[in-house]
mmCIF file of the C-alpha atoms, coordinates in Angstrom:
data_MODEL
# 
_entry.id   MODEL 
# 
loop_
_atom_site.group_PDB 
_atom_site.id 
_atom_site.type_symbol 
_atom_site.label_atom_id 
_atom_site.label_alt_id 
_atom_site.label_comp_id 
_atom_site.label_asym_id 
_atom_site.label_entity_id 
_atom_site.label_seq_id 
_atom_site.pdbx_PDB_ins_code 
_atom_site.Cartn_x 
_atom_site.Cartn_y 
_atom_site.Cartn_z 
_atom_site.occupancy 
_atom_site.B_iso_or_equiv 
_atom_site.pdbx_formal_charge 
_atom_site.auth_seq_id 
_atom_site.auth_comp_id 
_atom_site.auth_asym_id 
_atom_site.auth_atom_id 
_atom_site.pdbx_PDB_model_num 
ATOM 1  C CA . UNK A 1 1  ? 14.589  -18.397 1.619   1.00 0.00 ? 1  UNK A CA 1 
ATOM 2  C CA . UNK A 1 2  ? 15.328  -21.596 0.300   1.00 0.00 ? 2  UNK A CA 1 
ATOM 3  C CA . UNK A 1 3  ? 11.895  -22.580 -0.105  1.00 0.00 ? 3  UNK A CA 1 
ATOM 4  C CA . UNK A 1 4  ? 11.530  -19.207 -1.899  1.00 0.00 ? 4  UNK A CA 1 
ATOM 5  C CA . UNK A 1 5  ? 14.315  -19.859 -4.385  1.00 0.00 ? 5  UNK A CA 1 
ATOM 6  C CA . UNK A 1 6  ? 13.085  -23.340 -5.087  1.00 0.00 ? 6  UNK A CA 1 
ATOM 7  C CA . UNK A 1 7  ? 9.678   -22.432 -6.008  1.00 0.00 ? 7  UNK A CA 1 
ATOM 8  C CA . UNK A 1 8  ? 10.857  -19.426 -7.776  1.00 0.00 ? 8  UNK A CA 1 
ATOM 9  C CA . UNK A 1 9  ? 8.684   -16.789 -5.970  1.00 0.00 ? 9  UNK A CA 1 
ATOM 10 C CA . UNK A 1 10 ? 9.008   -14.333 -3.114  1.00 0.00 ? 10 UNK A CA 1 
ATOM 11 C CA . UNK A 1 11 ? 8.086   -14.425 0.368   1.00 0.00 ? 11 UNK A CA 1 
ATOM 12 C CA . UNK A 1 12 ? 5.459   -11.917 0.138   1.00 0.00 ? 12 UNK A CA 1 
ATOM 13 C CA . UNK A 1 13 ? 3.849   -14.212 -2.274  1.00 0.00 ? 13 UNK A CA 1 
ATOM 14 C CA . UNK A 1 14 ? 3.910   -16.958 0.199   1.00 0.00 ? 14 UNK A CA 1 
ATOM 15 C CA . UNK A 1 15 ? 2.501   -15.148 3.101   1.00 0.00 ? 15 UNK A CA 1 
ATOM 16 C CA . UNK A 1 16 ? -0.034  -13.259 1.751   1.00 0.00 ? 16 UNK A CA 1 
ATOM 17 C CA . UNK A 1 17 ? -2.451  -13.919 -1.611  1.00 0.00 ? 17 UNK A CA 1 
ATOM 18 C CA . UNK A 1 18 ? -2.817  -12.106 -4.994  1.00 0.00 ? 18 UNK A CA 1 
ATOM 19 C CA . UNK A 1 19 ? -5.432  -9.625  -3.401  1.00 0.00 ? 19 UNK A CA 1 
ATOM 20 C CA . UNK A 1 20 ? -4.502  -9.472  0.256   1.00 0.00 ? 20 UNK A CA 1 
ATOM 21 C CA . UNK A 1 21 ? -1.380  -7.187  0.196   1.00 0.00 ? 21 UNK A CA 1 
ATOM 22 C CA . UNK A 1 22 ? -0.246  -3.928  -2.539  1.00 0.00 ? 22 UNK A CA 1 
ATOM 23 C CA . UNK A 1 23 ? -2.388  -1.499  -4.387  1.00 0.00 ? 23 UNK A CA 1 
ATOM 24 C CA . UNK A 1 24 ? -5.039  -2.543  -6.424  1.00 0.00 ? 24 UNK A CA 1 
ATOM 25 C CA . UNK A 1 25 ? -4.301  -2.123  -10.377 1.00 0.00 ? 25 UNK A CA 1 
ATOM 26 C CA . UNK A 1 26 ? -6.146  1.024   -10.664 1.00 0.00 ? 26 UNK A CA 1 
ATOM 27 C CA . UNK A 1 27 ? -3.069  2.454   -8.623  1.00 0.00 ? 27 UNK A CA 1 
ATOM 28 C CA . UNK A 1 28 ? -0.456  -0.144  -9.254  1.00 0.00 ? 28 UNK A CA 1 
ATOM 29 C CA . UNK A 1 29 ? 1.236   2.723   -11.675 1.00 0.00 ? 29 UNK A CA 1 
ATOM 30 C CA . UNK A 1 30 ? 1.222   5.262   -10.088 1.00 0.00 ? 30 UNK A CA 1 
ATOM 31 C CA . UNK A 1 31 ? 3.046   3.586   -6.778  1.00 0.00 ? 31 UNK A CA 1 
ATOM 32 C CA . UNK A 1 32 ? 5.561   2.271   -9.366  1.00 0.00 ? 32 UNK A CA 1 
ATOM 33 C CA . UNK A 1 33 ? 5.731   6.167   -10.330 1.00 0.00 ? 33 UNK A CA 1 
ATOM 34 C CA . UNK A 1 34 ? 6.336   7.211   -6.570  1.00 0.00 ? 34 UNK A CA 1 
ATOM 35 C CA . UNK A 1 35 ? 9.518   5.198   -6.655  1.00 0.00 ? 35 UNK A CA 1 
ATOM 36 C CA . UNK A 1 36 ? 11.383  6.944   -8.517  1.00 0.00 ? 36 UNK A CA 1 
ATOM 37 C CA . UNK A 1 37 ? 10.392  10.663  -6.676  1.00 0.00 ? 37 UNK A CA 1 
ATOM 38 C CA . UNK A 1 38 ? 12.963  12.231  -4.632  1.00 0.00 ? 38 UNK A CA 1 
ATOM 39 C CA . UNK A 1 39 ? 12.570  11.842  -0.824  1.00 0.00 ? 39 UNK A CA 1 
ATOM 40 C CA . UNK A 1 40 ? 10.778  15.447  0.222   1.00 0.00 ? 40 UNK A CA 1 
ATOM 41 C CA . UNK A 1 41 ? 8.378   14.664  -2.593  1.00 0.00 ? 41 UNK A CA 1 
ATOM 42 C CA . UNK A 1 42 ? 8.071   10.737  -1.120  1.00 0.00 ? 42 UNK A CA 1 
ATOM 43 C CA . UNK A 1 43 ? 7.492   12.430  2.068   1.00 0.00 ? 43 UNK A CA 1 
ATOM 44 C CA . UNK A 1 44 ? 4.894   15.200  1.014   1.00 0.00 ? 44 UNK A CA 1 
ATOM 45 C CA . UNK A 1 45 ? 2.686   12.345  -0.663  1.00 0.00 ? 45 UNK A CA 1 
ATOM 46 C CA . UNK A 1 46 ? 3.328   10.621  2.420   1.00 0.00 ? 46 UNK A CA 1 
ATOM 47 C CA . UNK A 1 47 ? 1.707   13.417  4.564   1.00 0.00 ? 47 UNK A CA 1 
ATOM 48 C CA . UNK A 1 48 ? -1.131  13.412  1.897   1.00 0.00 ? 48 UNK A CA 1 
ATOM 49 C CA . UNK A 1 49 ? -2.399  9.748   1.833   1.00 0.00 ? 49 UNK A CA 1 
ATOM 50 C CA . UNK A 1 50 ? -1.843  9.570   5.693   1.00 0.00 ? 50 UNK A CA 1 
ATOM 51 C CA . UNK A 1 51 ? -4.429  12.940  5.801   1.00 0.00 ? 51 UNK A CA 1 
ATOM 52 C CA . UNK A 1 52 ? -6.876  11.382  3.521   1.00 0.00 ? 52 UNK A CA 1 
ATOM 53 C CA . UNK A 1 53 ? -6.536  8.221   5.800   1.00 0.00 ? 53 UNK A CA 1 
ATOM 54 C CA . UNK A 1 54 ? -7.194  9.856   8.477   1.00 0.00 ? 54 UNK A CA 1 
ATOM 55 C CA . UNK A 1 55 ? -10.455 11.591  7.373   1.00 0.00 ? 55 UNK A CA 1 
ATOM 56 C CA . UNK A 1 56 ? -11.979 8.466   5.761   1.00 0.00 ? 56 UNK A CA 1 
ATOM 57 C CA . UNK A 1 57 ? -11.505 6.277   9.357   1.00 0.00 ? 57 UNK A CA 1 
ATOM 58 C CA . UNK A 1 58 ? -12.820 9.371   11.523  1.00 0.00 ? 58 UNK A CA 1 
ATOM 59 C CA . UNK A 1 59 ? -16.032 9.440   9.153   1.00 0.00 ? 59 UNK A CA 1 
ATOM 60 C CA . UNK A 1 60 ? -16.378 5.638   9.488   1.00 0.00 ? 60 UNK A CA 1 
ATOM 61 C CA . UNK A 1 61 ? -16.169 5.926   13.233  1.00 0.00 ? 61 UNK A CA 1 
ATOM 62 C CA . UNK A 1 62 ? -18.688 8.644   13.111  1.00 0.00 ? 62 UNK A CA 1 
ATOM 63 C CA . UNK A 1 63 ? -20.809 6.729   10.647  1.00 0.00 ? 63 UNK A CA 1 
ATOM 64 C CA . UNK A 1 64 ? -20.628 3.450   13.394  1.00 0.00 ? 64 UNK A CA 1 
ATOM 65 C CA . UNK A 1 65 ? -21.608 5.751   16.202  1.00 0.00 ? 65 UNK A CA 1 
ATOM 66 C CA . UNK A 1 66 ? -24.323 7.573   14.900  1.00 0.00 ? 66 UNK A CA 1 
# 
């Protein structure tokens, strides 16, 4: 923490690089939007990107075995 303060940043910023953590700036908004939803509405968007997660690894899988 102290090396955080001195160099005025964050400890995300020292782990990780500009690109390798947080949505890209096409979506950077619209996380910043799902802040400030109530928590059944957090969790129904939750449920939604997890689904479309889901799908997109099962058709790479199916893509690397076929």
């Amino acid at each position: 923490m102290k090396l955080t303060r001195s160099l005025r940043t964050t400890t995300h910023d020292l782990l990780f690089g500009a690109d390798d953590r947080g949505p890209d700036d096409e979506f950077r908004l619209q996380f910043e939007a799902i802040t400030r939803l109530d928590p059944d509405e957090k969790s129904a968007l939750r449920s939604v990107i997890e689904g479309m997660l889901i799908k997109h690894e099962a058709r790479r899988w199916q893509t690397a075995k076929g």
